[in-house]
VEXDREN-2710 file (C-alpha; in Angstrom, 1 decimal):
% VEXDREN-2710
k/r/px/py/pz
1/UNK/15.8/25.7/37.1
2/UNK/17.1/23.2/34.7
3/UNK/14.0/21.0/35.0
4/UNK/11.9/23.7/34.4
5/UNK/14.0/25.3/31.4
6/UNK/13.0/21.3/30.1
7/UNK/9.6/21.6/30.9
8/UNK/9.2/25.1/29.0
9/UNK/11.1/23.7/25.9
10/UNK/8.9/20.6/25.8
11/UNK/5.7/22.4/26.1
12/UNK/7.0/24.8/23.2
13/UNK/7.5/22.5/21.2
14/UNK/4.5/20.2/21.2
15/UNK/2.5/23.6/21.6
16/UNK/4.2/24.0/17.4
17/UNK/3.8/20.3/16.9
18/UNK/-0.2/20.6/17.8
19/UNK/-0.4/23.4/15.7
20/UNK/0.8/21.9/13.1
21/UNK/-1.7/19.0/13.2
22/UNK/-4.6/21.3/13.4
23/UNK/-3.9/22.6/10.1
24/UNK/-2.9/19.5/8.4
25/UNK/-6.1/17.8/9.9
26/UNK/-5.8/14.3/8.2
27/UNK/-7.0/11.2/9.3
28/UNK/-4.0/9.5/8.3
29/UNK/-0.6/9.4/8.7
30/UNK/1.5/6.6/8.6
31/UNK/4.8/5.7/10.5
32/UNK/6.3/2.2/9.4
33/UNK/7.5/0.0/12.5
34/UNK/10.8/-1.3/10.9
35/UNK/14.0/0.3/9.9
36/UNK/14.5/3.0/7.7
37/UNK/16.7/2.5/4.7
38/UNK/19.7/4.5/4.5
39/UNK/20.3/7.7/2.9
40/UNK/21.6/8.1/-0.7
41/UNK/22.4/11.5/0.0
42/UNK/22.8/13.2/3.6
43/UNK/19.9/15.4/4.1
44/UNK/22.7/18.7/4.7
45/UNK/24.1/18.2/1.5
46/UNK/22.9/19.8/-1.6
47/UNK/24.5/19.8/-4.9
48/UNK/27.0/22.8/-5.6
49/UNK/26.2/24.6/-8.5
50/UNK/28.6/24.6/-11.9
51/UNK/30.8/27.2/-12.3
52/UNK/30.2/28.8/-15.7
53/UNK/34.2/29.4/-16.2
54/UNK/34.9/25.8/-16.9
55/UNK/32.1/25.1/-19.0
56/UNK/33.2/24.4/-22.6
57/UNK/31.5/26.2/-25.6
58/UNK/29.1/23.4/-27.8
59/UNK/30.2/23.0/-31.6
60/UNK/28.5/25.2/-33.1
61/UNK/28.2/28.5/-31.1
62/UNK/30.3/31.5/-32.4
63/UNK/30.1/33.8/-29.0
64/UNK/33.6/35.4/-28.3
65/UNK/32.2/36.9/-24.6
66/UNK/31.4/35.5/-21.5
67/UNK/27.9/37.2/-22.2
68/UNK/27.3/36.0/-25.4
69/UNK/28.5/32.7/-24.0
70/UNK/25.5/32.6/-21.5
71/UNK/22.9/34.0/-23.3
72/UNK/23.8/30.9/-26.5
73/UNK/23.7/28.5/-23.9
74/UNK/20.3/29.7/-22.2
75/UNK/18.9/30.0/-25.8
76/UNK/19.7/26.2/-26.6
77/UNK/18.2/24.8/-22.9
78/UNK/14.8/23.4/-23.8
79/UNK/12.4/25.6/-21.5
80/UNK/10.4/24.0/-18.6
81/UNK/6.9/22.8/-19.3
82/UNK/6.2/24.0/-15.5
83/UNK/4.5/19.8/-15.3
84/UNK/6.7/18.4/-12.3
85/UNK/4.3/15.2/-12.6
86/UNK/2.4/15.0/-16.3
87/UNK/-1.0/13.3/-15.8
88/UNK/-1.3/9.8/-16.1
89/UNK/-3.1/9.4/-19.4
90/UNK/-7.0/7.7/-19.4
91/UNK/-6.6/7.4/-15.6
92/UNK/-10.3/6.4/-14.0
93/UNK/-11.8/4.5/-11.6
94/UNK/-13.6/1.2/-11.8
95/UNK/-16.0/-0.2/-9.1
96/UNK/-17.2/-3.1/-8.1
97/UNK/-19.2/-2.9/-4.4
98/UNK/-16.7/-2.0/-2.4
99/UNK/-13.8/-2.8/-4.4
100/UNK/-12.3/0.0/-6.5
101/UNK/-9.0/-0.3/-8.8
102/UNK/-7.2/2.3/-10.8
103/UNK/-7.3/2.2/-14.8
104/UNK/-4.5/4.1/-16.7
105/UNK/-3.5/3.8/-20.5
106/UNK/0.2/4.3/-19.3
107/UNK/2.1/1.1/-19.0
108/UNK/3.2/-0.6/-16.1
109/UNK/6.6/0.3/-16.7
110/UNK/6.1/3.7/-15.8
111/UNK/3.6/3.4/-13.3
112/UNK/5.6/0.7/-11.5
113/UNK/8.1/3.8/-10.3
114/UNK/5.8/6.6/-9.1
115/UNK/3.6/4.3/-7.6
116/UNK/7.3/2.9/-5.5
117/UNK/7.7/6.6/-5.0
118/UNK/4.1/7.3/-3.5
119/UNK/4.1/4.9/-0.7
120/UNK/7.7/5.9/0.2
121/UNK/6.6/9.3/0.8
122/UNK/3.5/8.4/2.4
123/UNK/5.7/7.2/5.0
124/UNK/5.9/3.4/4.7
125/UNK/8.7/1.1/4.0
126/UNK/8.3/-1.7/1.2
127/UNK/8.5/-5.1/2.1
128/UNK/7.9/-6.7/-0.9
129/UNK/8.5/-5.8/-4.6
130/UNK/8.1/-8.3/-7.4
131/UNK/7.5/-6.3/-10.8
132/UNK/8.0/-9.7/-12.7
133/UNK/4.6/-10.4/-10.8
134/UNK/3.5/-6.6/-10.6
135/UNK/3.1/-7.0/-6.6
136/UNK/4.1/-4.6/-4.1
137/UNK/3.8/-4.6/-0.5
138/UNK/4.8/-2.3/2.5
139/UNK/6.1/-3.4/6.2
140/UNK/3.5/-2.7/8.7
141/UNK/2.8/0.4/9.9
142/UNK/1.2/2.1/12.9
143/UNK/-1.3/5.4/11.8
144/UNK/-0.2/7.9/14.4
145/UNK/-3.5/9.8/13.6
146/UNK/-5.5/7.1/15.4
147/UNK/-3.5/8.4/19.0
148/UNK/-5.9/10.1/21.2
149/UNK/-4.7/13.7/21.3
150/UNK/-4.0/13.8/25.0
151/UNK/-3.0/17.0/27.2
152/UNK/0.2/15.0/27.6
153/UNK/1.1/14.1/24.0
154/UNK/0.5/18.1/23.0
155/UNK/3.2/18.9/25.6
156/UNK/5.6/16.3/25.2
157/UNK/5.2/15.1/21.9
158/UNK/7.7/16.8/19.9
159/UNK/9.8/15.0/22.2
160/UNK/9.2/12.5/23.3
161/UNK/7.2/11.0/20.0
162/UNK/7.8/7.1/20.5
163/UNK/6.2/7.4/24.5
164/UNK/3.3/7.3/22.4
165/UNK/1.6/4.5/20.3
166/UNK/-1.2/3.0/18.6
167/UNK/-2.7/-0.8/18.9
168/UNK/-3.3/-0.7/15.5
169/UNK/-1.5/-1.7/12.5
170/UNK/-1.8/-1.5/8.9
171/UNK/-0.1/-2.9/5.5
172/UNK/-1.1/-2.3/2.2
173/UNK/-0.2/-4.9/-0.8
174/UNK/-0.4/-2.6/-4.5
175/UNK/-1.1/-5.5/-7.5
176/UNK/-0.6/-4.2/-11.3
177/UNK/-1.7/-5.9/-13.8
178/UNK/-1.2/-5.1/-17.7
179/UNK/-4.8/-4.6/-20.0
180/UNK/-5.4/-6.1/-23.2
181/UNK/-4.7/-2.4/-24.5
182/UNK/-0.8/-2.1/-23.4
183/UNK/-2.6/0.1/-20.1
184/UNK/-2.3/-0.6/-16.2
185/UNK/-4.7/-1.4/-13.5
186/UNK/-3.6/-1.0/-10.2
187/UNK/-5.3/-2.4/-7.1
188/UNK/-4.9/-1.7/-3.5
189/UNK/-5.3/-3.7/-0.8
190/UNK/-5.9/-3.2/3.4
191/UNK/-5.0/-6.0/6.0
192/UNK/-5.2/-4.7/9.8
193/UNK/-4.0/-5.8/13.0
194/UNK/-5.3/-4.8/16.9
195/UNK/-3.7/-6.0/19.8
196/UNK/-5.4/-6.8/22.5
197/UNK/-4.8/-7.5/26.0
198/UNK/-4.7/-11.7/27.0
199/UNK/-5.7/-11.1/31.0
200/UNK/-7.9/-9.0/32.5
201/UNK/-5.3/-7.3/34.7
202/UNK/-4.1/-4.2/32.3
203/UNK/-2.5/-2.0/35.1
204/UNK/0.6/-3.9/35.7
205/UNK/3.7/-5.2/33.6
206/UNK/3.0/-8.1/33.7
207/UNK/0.2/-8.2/31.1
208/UNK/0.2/-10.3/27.9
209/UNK/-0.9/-8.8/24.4
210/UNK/-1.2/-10.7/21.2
211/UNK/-1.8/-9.5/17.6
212/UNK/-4.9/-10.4/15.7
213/UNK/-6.5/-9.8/12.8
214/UNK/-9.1/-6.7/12.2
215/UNK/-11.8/-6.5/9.7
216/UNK/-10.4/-5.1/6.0
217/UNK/-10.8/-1.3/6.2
218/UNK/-12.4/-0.6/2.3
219/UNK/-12.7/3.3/2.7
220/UNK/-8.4/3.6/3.5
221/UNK/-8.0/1.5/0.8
222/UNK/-10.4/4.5/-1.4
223/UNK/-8.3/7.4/0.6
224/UNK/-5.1/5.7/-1.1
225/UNK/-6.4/5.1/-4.4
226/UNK/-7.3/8.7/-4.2
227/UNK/-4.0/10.1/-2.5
228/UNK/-2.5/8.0/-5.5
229/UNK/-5.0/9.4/-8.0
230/UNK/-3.3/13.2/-6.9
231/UNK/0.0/11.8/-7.1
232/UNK/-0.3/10.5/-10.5
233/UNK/-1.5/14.3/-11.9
234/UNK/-5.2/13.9/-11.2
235/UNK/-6.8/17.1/-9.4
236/UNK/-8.2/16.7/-6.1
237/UNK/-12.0/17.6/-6.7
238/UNK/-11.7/15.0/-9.6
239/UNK/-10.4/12.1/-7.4
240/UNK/-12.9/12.7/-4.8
241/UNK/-15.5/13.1/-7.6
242/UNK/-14.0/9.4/-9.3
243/UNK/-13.8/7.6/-6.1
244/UNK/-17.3/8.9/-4.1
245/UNK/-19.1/7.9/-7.5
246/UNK/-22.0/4.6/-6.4
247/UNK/-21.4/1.3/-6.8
248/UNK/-23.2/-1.1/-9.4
249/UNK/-25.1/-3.9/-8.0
250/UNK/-23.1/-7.2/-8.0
251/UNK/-23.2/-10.4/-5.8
252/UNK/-21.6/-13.9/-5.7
253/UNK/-23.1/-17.1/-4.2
254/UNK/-21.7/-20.1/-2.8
255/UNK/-22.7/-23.5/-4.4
256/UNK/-22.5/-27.1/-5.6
257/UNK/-21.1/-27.6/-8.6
258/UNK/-22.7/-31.0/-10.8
259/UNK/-19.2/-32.6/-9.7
260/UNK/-20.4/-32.1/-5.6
261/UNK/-18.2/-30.2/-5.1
262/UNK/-18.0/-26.9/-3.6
263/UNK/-17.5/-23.9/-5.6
264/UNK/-18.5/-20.0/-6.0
265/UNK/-20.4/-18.5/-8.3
266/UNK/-20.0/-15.2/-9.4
267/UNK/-22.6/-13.4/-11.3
268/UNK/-20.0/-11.5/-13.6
269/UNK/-18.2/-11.7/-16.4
270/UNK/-14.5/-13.5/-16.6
271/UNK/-12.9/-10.1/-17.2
272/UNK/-14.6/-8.7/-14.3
273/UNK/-14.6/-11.5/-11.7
274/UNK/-10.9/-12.0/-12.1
275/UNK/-10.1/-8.3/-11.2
276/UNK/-12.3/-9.0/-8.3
277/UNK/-10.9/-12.5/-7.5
278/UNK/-7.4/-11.0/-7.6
279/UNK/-8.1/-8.2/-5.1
280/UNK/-10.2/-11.0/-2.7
281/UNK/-6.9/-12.9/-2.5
282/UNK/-5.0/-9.8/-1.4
283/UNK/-7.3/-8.9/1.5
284/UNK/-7.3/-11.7/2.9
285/UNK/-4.1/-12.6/3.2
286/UNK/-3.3/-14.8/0.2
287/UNK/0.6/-14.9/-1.2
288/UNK/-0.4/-14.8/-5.1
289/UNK/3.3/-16.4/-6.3
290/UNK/2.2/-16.3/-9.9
291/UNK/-0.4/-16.2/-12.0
292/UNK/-2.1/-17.0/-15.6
293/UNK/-4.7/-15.1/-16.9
294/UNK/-5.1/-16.9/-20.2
295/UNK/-6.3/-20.2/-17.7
296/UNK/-7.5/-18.0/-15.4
297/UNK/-5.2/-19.4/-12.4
298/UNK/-3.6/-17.6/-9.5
299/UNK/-0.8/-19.8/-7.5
300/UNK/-1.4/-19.1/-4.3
301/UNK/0.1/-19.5/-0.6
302/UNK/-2.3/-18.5/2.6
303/UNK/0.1/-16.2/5.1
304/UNK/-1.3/-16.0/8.8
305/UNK/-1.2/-12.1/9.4
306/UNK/-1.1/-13.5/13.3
307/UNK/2.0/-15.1/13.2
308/UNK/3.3/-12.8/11.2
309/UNK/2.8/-10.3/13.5
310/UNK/4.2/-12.6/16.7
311/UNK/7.7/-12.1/14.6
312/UNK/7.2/-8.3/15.5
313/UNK/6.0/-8.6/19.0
314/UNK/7.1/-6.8/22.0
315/UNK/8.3/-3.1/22.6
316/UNK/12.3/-3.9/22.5
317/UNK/12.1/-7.5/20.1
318/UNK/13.7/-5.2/18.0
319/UNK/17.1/-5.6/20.2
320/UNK/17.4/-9.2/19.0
321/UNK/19.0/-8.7/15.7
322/UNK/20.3/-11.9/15.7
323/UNK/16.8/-13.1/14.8
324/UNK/15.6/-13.4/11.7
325/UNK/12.9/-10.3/10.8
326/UNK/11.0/-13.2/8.4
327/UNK/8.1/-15.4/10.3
328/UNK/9.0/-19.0/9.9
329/UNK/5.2/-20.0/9.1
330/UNK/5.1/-22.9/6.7
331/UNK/2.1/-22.4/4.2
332/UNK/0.8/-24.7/1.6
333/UNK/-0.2/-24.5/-1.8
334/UNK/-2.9/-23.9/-3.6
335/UNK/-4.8/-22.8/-7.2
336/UNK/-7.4/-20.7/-7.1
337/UNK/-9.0/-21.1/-10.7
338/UNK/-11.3/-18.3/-12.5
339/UNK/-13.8/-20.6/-15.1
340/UNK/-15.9/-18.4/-17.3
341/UNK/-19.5/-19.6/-17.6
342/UNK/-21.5/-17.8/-20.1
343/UNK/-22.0/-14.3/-18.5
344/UNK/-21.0/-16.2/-15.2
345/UNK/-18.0/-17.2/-13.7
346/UNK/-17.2/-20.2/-11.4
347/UNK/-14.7/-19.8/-8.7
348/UNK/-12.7/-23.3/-7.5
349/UNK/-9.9/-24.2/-5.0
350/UNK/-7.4/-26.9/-6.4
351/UNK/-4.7/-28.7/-4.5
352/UNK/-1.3/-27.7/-5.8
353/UNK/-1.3/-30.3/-8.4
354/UNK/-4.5/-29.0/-9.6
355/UNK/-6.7/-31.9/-8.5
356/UNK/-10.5/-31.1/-7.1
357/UNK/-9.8/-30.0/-3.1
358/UNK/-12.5/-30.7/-0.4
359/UNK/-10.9/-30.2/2.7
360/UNK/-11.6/-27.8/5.2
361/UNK/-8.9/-25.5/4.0
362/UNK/-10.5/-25.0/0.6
363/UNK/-14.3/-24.9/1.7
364/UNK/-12.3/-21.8/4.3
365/UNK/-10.7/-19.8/1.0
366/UNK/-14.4/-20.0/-0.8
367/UNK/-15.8/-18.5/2.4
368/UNK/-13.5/-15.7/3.1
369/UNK/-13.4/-15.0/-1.1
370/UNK/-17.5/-15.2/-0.7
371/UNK/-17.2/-12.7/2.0
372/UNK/-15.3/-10.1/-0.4
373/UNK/-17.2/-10.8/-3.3
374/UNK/-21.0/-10.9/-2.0
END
């Protein structure tokens, strides 16, 4: 009887927890793989309300009754403007192929929060802030909407939620950067990892996976810049409107430069090509450590997404907290300089001393840039 009272409670309650997913019906919905930060506030406590007999009378105010009193004091509160979230002012979209960015006349300043804000309560936990740099990244993340909806998972998933998993994960690096104007741009960037299966044999324990990389995903990045568009005050027929709008026609080449050595060309603007140089580096897995706009130089470190993943493999590594949750991958430096050329621009890879570079390394970072800005 007891195993069937189980049964019946289980089945209830992934019978309300399929429900519930039928109306929600997104395509995404995040679940961060690390550790949630503590609580400021347990979620069962709630702030008690004032007790009006204490509450001493502001210069000023004449009432002799408690009445009086009230009515003073509900005359002087500055009424609501009913605006929870005020529209972020001149907010748009800019496009380049696939690449879109945000564009706001507010300042980063105030951005900087609400965008902190958004990914929290899209479910993610943030790895990695640097406003001094205007970076922002989260932890990996599995997208529980990617789950086959099995007969199984509708009857014990309200339950038994972590039985089930995905072999995908996703991070998402946010980049601001100030406009000659005071404003903000803000950029979003996807990196994805599948794992897959090392032997043949997938029926027993004893099979291996490993983590690798998967191709950047360009239409979540445009469901987050939009998602962030409606969090920012934007109406949601407006940000679909902003973010489904056709891209203009741009392209980039690879090339010798009259030195001999490598570089890309890209057929744009300075302005232009070092938004989209910027967002190149964060897709594909670039650490940008600082940057100057006025030389047009990003500082750069390359970050294997595999073996940062290794750091996180296996279903209980997380019972090791001796171990440190960083991966110890050694990375070296390098300059990624933005040269304006006419309407042009010129992209080249520099050693960290800023010397010409024509290794293999560098020849790779103009080929996996030429692949994001072709």
């Amino acid at each position: 009887m007891r195993i069937l009272l189980l049964l019946a409670v289980a089945a209830l309650l992934g019978a309300c927890s399929s429900v519930d997913g039928m109306f929600e019906g997104g395509k995404v919905d995040y679940k961060s793989a690390g550790k949630l930060p503590p609580l400021d506030i347990p979620p069962d406590l709630s702030v008690p309300g004032r007790d009006s007999r204490y509450a001493t009378q502001e210069p000023g105010k004449t009432a002799t009754t408690l009445s009086d009193f009230q009515a003073e004091r509900a005359q002087g509160r500055p009424a609501s403007s009913g605006a929870v979230l005020p529209p972020a002012p001149g907010l748009r979209v800019e496009r380049d192929g696939n690449q879109r960015w945000l564009v706001t006349d507010a300042p980063p300043e105030k951005i900087w929060p609400l965008v902190k804000e958004f990914w929290q309560e899209s479910g993610f936990l943030l790895r990695q802030e640097m406003p001094e740099a205007g970076i922002m990244e989260t932890d990996w993340a599995e997208n529980r909407a990617t789950i086959p909806d099995s007969w199984l998972r509708r009857t014990l998933g309200g339950v038994l939620d972590q039985a089930h998993s995905s072999s995908e994960r996703d991070k998402y690096r946010t980049r601001m950067e100030r406009t000659p104007t005071g404003g903000t741009e803000v950029y979003i960037s996807h990196r994805g990892m599948v794992e897959i299966y090392t032997s043949e044999n997938t029926t027993t324990n004893m099979a291996r996976t490993v983590w690798q990389p998967r191709d950047v995903d360009p239409e979540l990045e445009a469901e987050f810049l939009r998602r962030l568009m409606v969090r920012l005050g934007t109406t949601e027929e407006k940000a679909k409107a902003m973010i489904a709008a056709p891209p203009p026609a741009q392209r980039a080449a690879l090339k010798k430069g009259l030195d001999g050595q490598e570089l890309l060309e890209v057929f744009e603007p300075f302005d232009r090509a070092w938004r989209r140089v910027g967002l190149a580096l964060d897709r594909v897995g670039f650490t940008v450590e600082d940057r100057d706009r006025q030389k047009g130089m990003f500082f750069v470190r390359y970050a294997d997404p595999e073996a940062e993943m290794a750091a996180k493999k296996g279903m209980f590594s997380w019972l090791a907290f001796w171990k440190s949750d960083e991966p110890k991958v050694k990375a070296a430096q390098y300059r990624v300089a933005v040269i304006p050329q006419s309407d042009n621009s010129n992209v080249r890879v520099l050693d960290k001393d800023g010397a010409a570079d024509s290794s293999v390394t560098s020849r790779r970072i103009l080929t996996l840039l030429h692949e994001q800005l072709k």
